[in-house]
C-alpha positions in Angstrom: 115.7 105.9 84.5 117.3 103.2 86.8 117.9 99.7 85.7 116.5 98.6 88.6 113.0 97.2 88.8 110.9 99.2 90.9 112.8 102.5 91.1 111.6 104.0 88.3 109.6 107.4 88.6 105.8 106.8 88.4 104.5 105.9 85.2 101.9 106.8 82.5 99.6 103.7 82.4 99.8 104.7 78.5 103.6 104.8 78.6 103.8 101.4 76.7 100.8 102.4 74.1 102.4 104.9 72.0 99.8 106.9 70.1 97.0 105.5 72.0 94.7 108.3 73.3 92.1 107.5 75.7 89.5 108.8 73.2 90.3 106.1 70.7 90.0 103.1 73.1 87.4 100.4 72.7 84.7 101.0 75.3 83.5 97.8 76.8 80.3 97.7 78.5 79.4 95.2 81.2 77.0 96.7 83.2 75.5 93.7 84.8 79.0 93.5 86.6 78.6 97.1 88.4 77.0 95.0 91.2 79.8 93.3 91.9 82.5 96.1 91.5 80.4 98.7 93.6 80.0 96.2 96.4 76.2 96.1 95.6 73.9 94.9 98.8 74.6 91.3 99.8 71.8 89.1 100.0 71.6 87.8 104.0 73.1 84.3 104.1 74.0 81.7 101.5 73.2 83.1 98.2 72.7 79.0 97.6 70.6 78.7 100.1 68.9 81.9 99.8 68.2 82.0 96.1 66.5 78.8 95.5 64.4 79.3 99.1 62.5 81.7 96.5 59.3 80.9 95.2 60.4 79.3 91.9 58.1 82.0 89.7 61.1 84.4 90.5 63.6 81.5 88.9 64.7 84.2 85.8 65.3 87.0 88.6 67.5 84.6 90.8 69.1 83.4 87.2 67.8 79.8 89.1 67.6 77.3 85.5 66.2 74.4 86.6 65.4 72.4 89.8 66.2 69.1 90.7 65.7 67.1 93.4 68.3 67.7 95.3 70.5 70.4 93.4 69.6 73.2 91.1 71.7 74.9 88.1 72.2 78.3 88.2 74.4 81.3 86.1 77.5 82.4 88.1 76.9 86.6 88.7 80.3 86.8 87.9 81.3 85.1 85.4 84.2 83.6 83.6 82.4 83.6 79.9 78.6 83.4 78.9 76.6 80.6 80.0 79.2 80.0 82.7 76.6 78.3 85.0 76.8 75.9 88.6 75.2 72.9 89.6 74.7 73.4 93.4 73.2 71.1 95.8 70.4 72.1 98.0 71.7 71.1 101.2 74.4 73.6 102.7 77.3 71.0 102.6 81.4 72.4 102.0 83.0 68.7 101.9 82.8 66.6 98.7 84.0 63.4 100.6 80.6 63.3 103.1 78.1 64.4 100.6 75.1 62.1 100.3 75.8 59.4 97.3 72.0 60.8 95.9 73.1 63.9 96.1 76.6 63.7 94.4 75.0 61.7 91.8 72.3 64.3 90.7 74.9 67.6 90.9 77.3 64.9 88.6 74.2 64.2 86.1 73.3 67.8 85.8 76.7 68.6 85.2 76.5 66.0 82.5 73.2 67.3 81.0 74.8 71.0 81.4 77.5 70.5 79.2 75.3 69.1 76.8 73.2 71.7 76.8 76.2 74.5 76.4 77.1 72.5 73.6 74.2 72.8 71.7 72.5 75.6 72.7 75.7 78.1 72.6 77.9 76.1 70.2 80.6 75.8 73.0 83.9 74.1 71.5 85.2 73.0 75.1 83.8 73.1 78.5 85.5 73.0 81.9 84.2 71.6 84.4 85.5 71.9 88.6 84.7 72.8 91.9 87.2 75.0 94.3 86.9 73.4 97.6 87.8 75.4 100.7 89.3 78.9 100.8 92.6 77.3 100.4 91.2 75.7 97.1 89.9 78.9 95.6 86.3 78.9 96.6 84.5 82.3 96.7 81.3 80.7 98.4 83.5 77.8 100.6 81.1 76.8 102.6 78.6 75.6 99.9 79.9 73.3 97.4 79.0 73.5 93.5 80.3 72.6 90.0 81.5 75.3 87.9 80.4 74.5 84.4 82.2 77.2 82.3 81.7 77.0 78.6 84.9 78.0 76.4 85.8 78.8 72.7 89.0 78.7 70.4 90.1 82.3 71.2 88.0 83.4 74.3 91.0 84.2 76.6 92.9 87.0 74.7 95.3 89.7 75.7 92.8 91.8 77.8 92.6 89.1 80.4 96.2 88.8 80.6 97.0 92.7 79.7 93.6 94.4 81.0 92.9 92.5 84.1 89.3 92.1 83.1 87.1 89.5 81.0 85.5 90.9 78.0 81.7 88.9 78.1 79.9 90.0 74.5 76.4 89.2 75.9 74.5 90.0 79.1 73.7 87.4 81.3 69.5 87.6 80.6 70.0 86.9 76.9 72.4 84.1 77.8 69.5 82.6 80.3 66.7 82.9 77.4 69.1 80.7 75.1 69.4 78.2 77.9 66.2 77.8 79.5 64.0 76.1 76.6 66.9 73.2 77.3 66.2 72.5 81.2 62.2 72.5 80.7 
C-alpha cells in the first residue's frame, strides 16, 4: 500500500466497514425519487410554468398547494427533507431585482405563511428559507425564480448525507401534501 493518496490499488467500498455484510445493511426506500435518478420523461417547458397551466382539479398530481394571485406554493420533487416546498411566481421571471413589487410581495407573504404552516402542521424546529439565482448561484430551474422553503429538525442531517451521499426522507411526498393542504384552504 503506497502512502501516497491516490495510488492505492482499487478498493472494496466495504474496506472501511469491517464486519458489515451487504445483507445486514439498512434498506432505505425512496421510491418517489426513481423519477429523478432514472432520468424519468421531462415535462416540455418550464415545469413552473407548465404545472400550474393545469386545470387546478389536478393540483394533488402536480403537488401544486395553493394558488395565489400571482405565485403558487408547490413541493420540490426532489427534496432536501419533507415538506420541503417553493413559492414560485407565475410569471417566468430569472432576476429578483426587476420582479414586479406585487409580485415579490405575495411570493415573500407566502413564504411567510409557509413557514408558519411547516411549523405547525410538521412540528418543524427551524426552517431555511432562500432562492439560488442563476446557474452560477446554484439554481437547478435558473430561469424561473422561487423560494426554497425547506423545513429542518435537531438531527435531520446525519452521517448518510455526509458518508452515503444520499438524503434519508422517512415519509413520501403524498402523505407530506395531505398534512399540508387543510393549511392553504
Amino acid at each position: 500500500m503506497s502512502d501516497h493518496v491516490g495510488e492505492d490499488e482499487a478498493r472494496s467500498a466495504r474496506d472501511d466497514q469491517p464486519g458489515v455484510a451487504a445483507d445486514q445493511l439498512q434498506r432505505l426506500w425512496a421510491p418517489w425519487r426513481f423519477g429523478y435518478v432514472a432520468g424519468s420523461e421531462p415535462l416540455d417547458g418550464c415545469p413552473f410554468c407548465v404545472l400550474p397551466a393545469r386545470d387546478p382539479s389536478r393540483d394533488a398530481e402536480s403537488l401544486i398547494l395553493h394558488r395565489g394571485e400571482h405565485a403558487f406554493v408547490i413541493f420540490n420533487a426532489y427534496p432536501y427533507n419533507p415538506g420541503h416546498l417553493m413559492v414560485v411566481p407565475y410569471a417566468h421571471h430569472a432576476d429578483l431585482e426587476t420582479l414586479d413589487a406585487a409580485v415579490a410581495t405575495e411570493v415573500w407573504e407566502l413564504g411567510r405563511r409557509t413557514v408558519g404552516i411547516l411549523k405547525q402542521r410538521l412540528r418543524a424546529q427551524g426552517v431555511n428559507l432562500g432562492m439560488n439565482l442563476g446557474v452560477a448561484g446554484g439554481a437547478g430551474i435558473a430561469a424561473h425564480l422561487h423560494l426554497h422553503v425547506v423545513p429542518r429538525w435537531g438531527g435531520d442531517t446525519n452521517f448518510i448525507s455526509v458518508i452515503g451521499a444520499a438524503r434519508v426522507l422517512p415519509q413520501a411526498l403524498d402523505e407530506v401534501y395531505e398534512q399540508l393542504a387543510p393549511a392553504f384552504a
